[in-house]
C-alpha positions as CSV (number, residue, x, y, z in Angstrom):
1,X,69.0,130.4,52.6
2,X,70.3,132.0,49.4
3,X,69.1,135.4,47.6
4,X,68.0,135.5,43.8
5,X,67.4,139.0,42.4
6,X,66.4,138.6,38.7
7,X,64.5,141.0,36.6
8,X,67.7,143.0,36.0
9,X,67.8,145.7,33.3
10,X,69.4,148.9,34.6
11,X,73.0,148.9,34.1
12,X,73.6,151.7,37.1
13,X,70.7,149.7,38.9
14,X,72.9,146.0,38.6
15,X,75.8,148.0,39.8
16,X,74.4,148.3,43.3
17,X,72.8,145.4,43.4
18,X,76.0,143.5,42.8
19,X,77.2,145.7,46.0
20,X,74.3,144.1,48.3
21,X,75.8,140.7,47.5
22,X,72.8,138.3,46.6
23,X,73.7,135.1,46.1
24,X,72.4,135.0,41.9
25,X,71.6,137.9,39.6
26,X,69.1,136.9,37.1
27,X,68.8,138.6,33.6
28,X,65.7,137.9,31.2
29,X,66.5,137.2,27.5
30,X,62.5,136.6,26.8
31,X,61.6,139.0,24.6
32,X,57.9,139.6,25.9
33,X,59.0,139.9,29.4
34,X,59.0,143.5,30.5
35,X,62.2,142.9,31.9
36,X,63.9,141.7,28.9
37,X,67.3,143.5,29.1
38,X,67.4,144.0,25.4
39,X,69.9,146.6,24.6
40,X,69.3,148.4,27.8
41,X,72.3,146.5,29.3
42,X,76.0,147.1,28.2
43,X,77.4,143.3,28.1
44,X,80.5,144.4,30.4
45,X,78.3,145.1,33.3
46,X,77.2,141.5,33.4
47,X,80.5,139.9,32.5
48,X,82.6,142.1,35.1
49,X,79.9,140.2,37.7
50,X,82.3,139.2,40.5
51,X,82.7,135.3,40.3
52,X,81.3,134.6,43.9
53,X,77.9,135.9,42.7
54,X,76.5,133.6,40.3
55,X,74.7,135.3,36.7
56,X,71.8,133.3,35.5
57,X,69.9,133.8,32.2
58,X,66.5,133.6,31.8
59,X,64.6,131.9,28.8
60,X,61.3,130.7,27.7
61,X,61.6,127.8,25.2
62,X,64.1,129.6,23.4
63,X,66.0,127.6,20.3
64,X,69.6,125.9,21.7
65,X,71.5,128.1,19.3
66,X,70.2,131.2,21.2
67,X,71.1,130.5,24.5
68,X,74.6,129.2,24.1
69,X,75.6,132.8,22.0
70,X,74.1,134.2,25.4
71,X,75.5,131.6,27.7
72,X,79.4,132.8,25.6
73,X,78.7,136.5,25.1
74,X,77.2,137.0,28.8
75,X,79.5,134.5,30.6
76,X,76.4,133.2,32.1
77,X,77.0,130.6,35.3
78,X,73.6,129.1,34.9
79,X,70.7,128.9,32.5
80,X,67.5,128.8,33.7
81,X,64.4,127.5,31.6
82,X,61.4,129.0,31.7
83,X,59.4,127.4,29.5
84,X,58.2,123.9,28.3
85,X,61.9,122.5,27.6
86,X,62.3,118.6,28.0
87,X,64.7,117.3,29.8
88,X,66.7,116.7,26.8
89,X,67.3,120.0,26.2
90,X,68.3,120.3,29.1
91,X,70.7,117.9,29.0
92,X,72.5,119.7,25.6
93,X,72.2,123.2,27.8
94,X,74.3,121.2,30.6
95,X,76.6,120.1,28.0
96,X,77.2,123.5,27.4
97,X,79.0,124.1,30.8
98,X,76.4,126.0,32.2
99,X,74.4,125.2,34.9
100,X,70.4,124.5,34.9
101,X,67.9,126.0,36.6
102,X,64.4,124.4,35.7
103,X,61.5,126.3,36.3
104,X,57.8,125.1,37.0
105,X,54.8,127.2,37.0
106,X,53.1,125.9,39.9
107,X,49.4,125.9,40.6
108,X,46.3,123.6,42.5
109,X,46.2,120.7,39.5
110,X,50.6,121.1,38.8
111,X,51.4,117.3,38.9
112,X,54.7,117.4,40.8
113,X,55.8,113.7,39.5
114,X,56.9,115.5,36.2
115,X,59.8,116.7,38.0
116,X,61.4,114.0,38.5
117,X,61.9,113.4,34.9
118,X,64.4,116.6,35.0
119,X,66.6,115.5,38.4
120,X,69.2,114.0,36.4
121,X,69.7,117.1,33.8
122,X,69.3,119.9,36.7
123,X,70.7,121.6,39.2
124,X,68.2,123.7,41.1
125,X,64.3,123.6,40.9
126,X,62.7,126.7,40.6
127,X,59.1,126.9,41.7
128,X,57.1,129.8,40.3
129,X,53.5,130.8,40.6
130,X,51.5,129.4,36.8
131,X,50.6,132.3,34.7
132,X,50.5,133.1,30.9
133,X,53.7,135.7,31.0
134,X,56.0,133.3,32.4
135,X,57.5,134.6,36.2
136,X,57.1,138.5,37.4
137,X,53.3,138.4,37.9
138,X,54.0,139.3,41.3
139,X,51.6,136.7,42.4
140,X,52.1,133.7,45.2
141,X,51.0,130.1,44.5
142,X,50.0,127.8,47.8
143,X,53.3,127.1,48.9
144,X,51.9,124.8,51.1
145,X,51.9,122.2,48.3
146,X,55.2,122.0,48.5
147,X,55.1,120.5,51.6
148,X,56.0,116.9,52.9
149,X,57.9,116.7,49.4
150,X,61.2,115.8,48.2
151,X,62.7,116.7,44.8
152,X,66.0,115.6,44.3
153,X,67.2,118.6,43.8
154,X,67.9,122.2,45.5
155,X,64.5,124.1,45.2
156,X,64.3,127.9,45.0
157,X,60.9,129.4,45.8
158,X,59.5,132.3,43.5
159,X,56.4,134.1,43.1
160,X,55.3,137.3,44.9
161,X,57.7,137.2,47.8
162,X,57.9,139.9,49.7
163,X,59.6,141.4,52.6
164,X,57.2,140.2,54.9
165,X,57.3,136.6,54.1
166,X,61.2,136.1,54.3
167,X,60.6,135.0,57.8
168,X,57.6,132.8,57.2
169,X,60.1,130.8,54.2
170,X,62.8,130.7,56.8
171,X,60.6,128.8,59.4
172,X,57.7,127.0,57.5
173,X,60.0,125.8,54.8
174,X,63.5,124.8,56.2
175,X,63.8,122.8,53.1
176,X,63.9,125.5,50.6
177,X,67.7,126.1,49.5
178,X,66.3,130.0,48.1
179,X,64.3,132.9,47.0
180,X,63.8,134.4,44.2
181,X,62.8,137.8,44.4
182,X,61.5,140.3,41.4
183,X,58.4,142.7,41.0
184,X,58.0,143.2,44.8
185,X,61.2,144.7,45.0
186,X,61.2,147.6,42.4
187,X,60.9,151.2,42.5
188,X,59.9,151.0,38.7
189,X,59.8,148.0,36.1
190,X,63.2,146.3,36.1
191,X,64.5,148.5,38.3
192,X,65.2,147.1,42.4
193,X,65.2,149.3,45.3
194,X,68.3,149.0,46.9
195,X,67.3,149.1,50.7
196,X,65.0,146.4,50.1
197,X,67.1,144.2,48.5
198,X,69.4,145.2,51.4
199,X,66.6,144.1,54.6
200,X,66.3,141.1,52.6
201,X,69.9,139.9,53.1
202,X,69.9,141.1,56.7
203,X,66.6,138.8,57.1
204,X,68.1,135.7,55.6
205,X,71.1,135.9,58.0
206,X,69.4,136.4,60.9
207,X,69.5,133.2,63.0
């Protein structure tokens, strides 16, 4: 199972996480998010990412022209959409050389047949709890409704993980290619603690 950190603002802050190894390092470019990196984040701490872990940016129905300055000045491996893109744009975002990640915000009436329309014009599936401020709410959805279901694609599981349920992911959802971790795993707003992030890992490589 692979490790997602996003939420990442702090420049000393991304420099250790980089040393625990995660999988993907997720940075918001959403404005409203209280994680938006804004100019809190010198560029040449994200480029200087080694290549082995993967940097993804974060938007919510941002305009095209946006992300790909980010996708250049950021020399951002993937782009994952937030928002209410079609699978259009995210097609054009592809085109870009960047890969997609396509976020759903997942709740009781979410009609799971729309993702199909975005298999083609994807490369993960990101499943995150439905609330108005878009990812970081810190809160689960039923992950059982994920069960018994097949997507077509890699899914990775966000929401209100926490320590605790790294085990239950591992066992009750083979299936699930990774987490994405966030608000559970700070010390302060945008800010990760360290021997967390580090339990995590040794959890996820446990056999």
């Amino acid at each position: 199972m692979k490790l997602k950190v996003c939420g990442l603002n702090n420049d000393e802050n991304i420099r250790q996480i980089v040393e625990s190894k995660p999988d993907f390092m997720g940075f918001i470019f959403y404005e409203k998010s209280p994680r938006y990196i804004g100019k809190l984040t010198q560029v040449d701490v994200i480029k200087n990412i080694p290549k082995e872990i993967k940097k993804v940016g974060v938007f919510v129905n941002a305009p095209f022209a946006v992300i790909q300055k980010q996708v250049k000045k950021y020399g951002l491996d993937y782009v994952q959409l937030h928002g209410g893109e079609s699978p259009g744009f995210c097609k054009s975002v592809k085109e870009l050389g960047a890969g997609v990640i396509k976020s759903f915000g997942i709740d009781e009436q979410f009609d799971f047949s729309q993702v199909n329309l975005f298999s083609q014009v994807s490369d993960y599936f990101l499943f995150d709890t439905k609330t108005e401020h878009h990812g970081g709410s810190g809160e689960q959805f039923d992950w059982r409704l994920l069960k018994n279901k097949e997507f077509g694609r890699p899914v990775i599981l966000s929401g209100g993980i926490t320590l605790a349920d790294v085990r239950k992911i591992k066992r009750e959802f083979p299936k699930v290619y990774g987490i994405d971790i966030n608000s559970r795993f700070e010390t302060q707003t945008g800010i990760k603690d360290i021997a967390l992030i580090k339990k995590v890992k040794q959890l996820i490589n446990e056999n």
